[in-house]
LUMLUMMI-658538 format. One line per 8 residues: their letters; for each residue x, z, y of C-alpha. Coordinates in steps of 0.05 Angstrom, whole numbers. Last residue first. Layout:
BEGIN
a> X:Z:Y  ...
END
This chain:
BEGIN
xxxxxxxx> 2738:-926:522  2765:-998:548  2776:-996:633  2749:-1059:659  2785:-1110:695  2809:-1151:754  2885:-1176:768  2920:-1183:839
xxxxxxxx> 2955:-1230:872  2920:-1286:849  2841:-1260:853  2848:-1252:778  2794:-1246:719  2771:-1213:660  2836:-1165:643  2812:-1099:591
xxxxxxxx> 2845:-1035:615  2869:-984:575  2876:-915:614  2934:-870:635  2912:-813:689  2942:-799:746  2887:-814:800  2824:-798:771
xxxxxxxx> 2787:-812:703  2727:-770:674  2674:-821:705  2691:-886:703  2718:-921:764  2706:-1003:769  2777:-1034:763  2830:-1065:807
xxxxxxxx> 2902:-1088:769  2969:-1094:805  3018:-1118:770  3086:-1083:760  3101:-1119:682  3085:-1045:655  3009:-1042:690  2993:-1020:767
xxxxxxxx> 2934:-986:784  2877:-989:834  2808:-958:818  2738:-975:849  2671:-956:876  2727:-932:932  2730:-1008:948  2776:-1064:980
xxxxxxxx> 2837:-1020:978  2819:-999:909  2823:-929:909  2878:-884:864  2943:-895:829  2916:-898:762  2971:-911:708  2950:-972:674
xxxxxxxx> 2966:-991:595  2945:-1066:584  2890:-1114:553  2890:-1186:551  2840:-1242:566  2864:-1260:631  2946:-1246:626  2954:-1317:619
xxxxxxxx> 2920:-1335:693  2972:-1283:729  3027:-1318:711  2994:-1388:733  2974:-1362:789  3039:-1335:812  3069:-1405:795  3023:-1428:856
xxxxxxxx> 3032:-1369:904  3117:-1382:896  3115:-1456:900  3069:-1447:956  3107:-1396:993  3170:-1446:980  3140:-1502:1010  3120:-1453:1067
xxxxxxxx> 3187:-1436:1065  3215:-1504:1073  3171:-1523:1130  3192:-1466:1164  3266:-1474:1153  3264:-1553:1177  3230:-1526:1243  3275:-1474:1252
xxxxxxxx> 3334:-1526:1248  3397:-1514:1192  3465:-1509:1228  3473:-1431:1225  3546:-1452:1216  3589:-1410:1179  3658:-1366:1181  3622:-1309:1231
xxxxxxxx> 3553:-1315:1227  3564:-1327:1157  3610:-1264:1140  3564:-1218:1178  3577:-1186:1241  3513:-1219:1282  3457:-1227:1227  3430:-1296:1221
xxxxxxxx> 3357:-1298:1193  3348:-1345:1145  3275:-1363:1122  3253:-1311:1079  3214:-1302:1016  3199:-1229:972  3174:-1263:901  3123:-1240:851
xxxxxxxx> 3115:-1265:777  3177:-1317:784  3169:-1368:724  3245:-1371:720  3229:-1444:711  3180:-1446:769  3218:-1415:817  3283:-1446:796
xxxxxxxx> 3244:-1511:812  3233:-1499:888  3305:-1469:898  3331:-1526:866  3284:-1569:909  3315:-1530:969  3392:-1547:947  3371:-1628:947
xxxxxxxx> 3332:-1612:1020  3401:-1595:1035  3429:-1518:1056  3486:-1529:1101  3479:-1456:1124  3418:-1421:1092  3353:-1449:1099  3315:-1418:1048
xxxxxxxx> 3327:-1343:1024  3291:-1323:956  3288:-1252:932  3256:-1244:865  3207:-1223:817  3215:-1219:731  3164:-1201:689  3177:-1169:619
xxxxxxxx> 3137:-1178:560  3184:-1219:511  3248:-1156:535  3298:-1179:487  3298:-1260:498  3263:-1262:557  3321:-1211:594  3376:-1259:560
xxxxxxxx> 3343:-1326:586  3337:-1290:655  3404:-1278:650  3426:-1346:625  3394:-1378:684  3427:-1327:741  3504:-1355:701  3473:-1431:701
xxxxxxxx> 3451:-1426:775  3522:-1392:804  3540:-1327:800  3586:-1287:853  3531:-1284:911  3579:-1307:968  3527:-1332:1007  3571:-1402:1010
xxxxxxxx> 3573:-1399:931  3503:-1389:924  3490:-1454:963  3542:-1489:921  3496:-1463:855  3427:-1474:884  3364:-1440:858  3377:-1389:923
xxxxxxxx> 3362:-1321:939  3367:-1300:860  3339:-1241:868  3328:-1202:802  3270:-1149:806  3255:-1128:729  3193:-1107:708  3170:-1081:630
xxxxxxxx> 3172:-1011:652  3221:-957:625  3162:-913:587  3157:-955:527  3224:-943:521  3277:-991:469  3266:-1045:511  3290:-1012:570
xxxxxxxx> 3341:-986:536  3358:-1068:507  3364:-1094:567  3403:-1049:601  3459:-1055:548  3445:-1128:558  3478:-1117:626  3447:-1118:698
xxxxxxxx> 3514:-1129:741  3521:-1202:762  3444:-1211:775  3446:-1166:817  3389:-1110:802  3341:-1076:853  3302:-1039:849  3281:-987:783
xxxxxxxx> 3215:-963:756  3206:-898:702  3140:-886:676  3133:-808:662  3084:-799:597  3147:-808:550  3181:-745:586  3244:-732:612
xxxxxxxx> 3270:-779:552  3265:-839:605  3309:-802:653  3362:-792:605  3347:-867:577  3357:-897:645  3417:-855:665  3459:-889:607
xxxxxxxx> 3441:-955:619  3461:-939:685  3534:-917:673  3558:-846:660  3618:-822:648  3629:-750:621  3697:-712:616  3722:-736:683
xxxxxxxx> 3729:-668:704  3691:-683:763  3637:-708:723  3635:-791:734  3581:-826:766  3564:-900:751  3508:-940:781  3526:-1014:781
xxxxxxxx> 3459:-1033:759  3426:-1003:814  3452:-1051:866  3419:-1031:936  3395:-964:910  3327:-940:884  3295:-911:811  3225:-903:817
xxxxxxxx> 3191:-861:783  3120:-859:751  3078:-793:722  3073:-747:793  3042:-679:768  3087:-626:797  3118:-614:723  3138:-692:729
xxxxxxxx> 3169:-684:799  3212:-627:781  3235:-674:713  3255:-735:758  3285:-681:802  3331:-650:747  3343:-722:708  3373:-749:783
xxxxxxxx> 3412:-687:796  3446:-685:721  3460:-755:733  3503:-731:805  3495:-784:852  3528:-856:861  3569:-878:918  3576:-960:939
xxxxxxxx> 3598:-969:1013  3580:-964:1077  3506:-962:1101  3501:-1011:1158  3561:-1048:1149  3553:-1061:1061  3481:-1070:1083  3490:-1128:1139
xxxxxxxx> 3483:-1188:1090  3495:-1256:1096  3558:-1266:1067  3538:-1224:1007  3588:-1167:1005  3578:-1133:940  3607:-1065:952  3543:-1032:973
xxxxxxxx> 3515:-964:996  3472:-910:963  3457:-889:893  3410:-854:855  3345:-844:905  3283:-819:880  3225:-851:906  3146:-825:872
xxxxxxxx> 3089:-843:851  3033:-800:825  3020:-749:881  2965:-789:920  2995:-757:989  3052:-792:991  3095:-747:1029  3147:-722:980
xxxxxxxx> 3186:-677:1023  3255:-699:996  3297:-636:958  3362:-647:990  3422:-626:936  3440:-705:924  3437:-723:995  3483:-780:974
xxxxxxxx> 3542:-774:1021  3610:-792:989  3646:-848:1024  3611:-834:1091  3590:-869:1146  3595:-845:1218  3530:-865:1260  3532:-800:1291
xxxxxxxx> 3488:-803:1370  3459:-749:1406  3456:-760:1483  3462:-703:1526  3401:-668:1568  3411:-599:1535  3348:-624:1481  3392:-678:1459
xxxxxxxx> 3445:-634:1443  3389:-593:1402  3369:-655:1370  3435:-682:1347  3451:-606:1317  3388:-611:1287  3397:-687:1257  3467:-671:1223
xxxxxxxx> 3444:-674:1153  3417:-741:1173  3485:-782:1186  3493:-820:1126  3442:-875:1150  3458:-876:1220  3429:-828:1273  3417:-850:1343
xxxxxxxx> 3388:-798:1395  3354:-800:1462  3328:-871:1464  3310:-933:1500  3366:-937:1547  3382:-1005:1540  3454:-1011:1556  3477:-937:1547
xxxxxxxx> 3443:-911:1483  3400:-973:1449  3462:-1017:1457  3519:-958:1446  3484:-952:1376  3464:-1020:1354  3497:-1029:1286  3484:-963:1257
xxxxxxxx> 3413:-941:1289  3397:-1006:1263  3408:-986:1191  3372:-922:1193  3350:-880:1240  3325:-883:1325  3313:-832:1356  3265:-807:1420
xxxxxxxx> 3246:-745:1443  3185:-718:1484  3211:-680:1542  3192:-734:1595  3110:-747:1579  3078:-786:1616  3148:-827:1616  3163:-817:1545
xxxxxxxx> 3092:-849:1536  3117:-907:1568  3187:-903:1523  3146:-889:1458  3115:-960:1463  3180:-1000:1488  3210:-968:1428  3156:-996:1388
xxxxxxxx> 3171:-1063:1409  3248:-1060:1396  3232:-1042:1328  3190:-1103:1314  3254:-1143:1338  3292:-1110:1291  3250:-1133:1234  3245:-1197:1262
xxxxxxxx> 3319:-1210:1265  3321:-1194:1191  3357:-1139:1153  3369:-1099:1198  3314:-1040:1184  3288:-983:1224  3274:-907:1215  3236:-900:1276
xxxxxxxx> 3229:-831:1296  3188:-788:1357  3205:-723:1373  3154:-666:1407  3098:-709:1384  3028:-700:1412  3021:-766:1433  3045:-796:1371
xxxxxxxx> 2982:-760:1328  2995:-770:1258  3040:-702:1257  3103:-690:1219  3133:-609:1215  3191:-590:1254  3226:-522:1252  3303:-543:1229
xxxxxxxx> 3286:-533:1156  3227:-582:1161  3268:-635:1198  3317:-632:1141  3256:-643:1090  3226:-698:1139  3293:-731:1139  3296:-736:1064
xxxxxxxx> 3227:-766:1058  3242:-816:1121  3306:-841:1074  3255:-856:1017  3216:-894:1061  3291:-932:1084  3305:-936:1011  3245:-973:1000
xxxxxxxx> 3266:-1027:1047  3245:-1045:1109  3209:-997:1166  3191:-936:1173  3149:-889:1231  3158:-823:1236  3122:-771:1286  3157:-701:1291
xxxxxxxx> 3121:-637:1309  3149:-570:1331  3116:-513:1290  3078:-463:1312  3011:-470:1277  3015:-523:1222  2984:-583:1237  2920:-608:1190
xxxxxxxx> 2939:-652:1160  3013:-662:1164  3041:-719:1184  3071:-793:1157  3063:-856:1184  3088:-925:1153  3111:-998:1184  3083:-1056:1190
xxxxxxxx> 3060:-1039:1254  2981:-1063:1261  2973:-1044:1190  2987:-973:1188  2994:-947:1124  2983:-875:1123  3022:-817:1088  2991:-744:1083
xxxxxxxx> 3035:-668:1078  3008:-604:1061  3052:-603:1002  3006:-661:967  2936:-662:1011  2873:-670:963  2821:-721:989  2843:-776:938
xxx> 2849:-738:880  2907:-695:861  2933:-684:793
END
């Protein structure tokens, strides 16, 4: 394993703060090479995205730098999810364009889901960049860049019905070398009325299983020990051989992966509600290794509300699921996605919201006011007909909801002791290790010698801070 001054592949990651977003170079710069600086935003698809770029950009002569001045092309791999998110995008591009102007051959792109539904915007109208590459487009980055670099615009938002960059090896550029992305499916076919995915990355594809197993097992005999399973709606993964001799669903896939190894933890995100079946329920209770976590947004706690978003469950059908995943999975937490202030919503759908929080006994949850997004079903068919003011006040109701129940989940796991993969330093101190536990939670601990990033120890729970947990490593 690697400890916390090693350098994975040559390659760091750094969170910066200020942005939101994530930075990724190499350290120190390779002689020669053209550098790219990357910055992502959104999802954990999108960070996984920014890992398959860099190994295309690394074929084509580029390597990442931390420095932005010294950039030869600068990326934002953006997100459309929420007006704000595109909004913070908009500021950074204002950023690279002054230093575009010190500086006139540095390129500019833009990736990902934006890139999609703004192109001739951020091209023509705006100006703000040299290149736009949507979400299925990346293979074709070089010969983008090279058109850019003969003065012409470079721009391929096409989406594809089979893309899945199943063959690209990502440049793994987490520099603690224990987690890990790996991508199984892209796209979406579920059409939630207020969702620009199913636009923005086309629809549903799933990868080759025998791809999935092969990198899970690469990144095991490098020395990562969790994986994370990603696509918009992993539970309606299915890939068929080409012979369609073998069928594969993702019950199925989570026990191949699962039986790489039983010291690689295996993580998954996100599930609809509709899809996750008991089958998947009872693999995951059948592997230690398949964490105890399940994220299962329910985006509303009311059923007419859930109706309008076009969500296909109501409150009853999300209820019995969650009933189903307590009933064979005792240990597992559950998180969420929770929108408030959706067309028409009433302040009798938001205390449905409010109490399916504390029934479902939410461990985490990801909470948004509405955001209308221009081409959706709702801003087209629905009214956006519920004031800011009455959406803030709502979230924060929610937020509260949400930090109190937290508490309260965290409070009855005082007392109790729980298998930890170390991920590395505290972010508070390196005296200090971080590491999450099955149900996802993170837990901070003082370091003992003999440990290091990596590792699997018992830790003993004394205390939490409410988001996190506190405890001592038992020897």
């Amino acid at each position: 394993m690697y400890d916390d001054n090693a350098t994975l592949l040559g390659v760091k990651k750094e969170i910066d703060e200020t942005k939101q977003g994530e930075v990724f170079y190499y350290d120190p710069p390779i002689e020669g090479l053209k550098k790219f600086y990357i910055e992502s935003y959104g999802c954990a698809m999108n960070f996984s995205d920014s890992e398959i770029v860099a190994s295309i950009l690394a074929s084509a002569g580029y390597g990442p730098t931390r420095d932005m001045e010294s950039a030869d092309l600068i990326l934002v791999n953006t997100c459309s999810i929420r007006e704000k998110a595109e909004d913070n995008v908009r500021q950074r591009l204002t950023i690279f364009n002054k230093l575009k102007r010190q500086k006139p051959e540095v390129l500019i792109g833009v990736l990902g889901c934006m890139a999609e539904r703004l192109k001739s915007k951020l091209l023509e109208q705006e100006k703000l960049v040299d290149i736009v590459v949507g979400p299925d487009a990346y293979r074709d980055l070089p010969n983008l860049l090279a058109k850019a670099d003969d003065g012409d615009k470079g721009i391929n938002v096409l989406l594809s019905r089979e893309e899945t960059y199943a063959d690209i090896s990502p440049l793994r550029l987490d520099s603690n070398g224990v987690i890990a992305y790996i991508s199984i499916m892209r796209g979406c076919d579920n059409m939630c009325s207020f969702c620009v995915v199913p636009y923005t990355r086309g629809r549903e594809r799933s990868r080759d299983a025998y791809s999935i197993v092969a990198e899970a097992k690469d990144l095991f005999d490098r020395g990562f020990r969790e994986v994370t399973l990603l696509g918009q709606n992993v539970d309606s993964y299915k890939w068929s051989s080409p012979d369609e001799t073998e069928h594969v669903n993702f019950a199925q896939l989570l026990e191949r992966v699962a039986l790489v190894h039983p010291d690689l933890r295996i993580r998954f995100s996100t599930s609809h509600p509709k899809d996750i079946t008991n089958d998947v329920l009872y693999t995951i209770a059948n592997y230690e290794n398949i964490c105890d976590y399940i994220h299962l947004p329910v985006q509303s706690g009311n059923s007419r509300i859930l109706s309008l978003m076009n969500r296909t469950y109501d409150r009853d059908w999300y209820m019995g699921r969650v009933n189903a995943i307590k009933e064979i999975i005792p240990d597992c937490a559950i998180s969420s996605d929770i929108i408030t202030g959706f067309c028409t919503e009433t302040e009798e759908d938001h205390q449905d919201t409010l109490s399916i929080i504390e029934w479902a006994d939410f461990s985490m949850s990801y909470m948004f006011s509405y955001s209308e997004r221009p081409g959706t079903p709702a801003a087209r068919k629905l009214k956006d007909d519920v004031p800011e003011i009455i959406k803030k006040r709502r979230l924060s109701e929610i937020v509260e909801k949400q930090r109190h129940t937290g508490l309260l989940h965290n409070l009855k796991d005082v007392g109790k002791t729980f298998k930890v993969l170390i991920e590395g330093d505290s972010k508070k101190s390196d005296q200090e290790f971080k590491g999450r536990n099955s149900q996802n939670k993170m837990i901070n601990f003082p370091k003992v010698n003999g440990f290091r990033p990596g590792n699997y120890v018992m830790v003993h729970v004394t205390s939490t801070t409410g988001g996190s947990l506190k405890g001592n490593i038992v020897t």
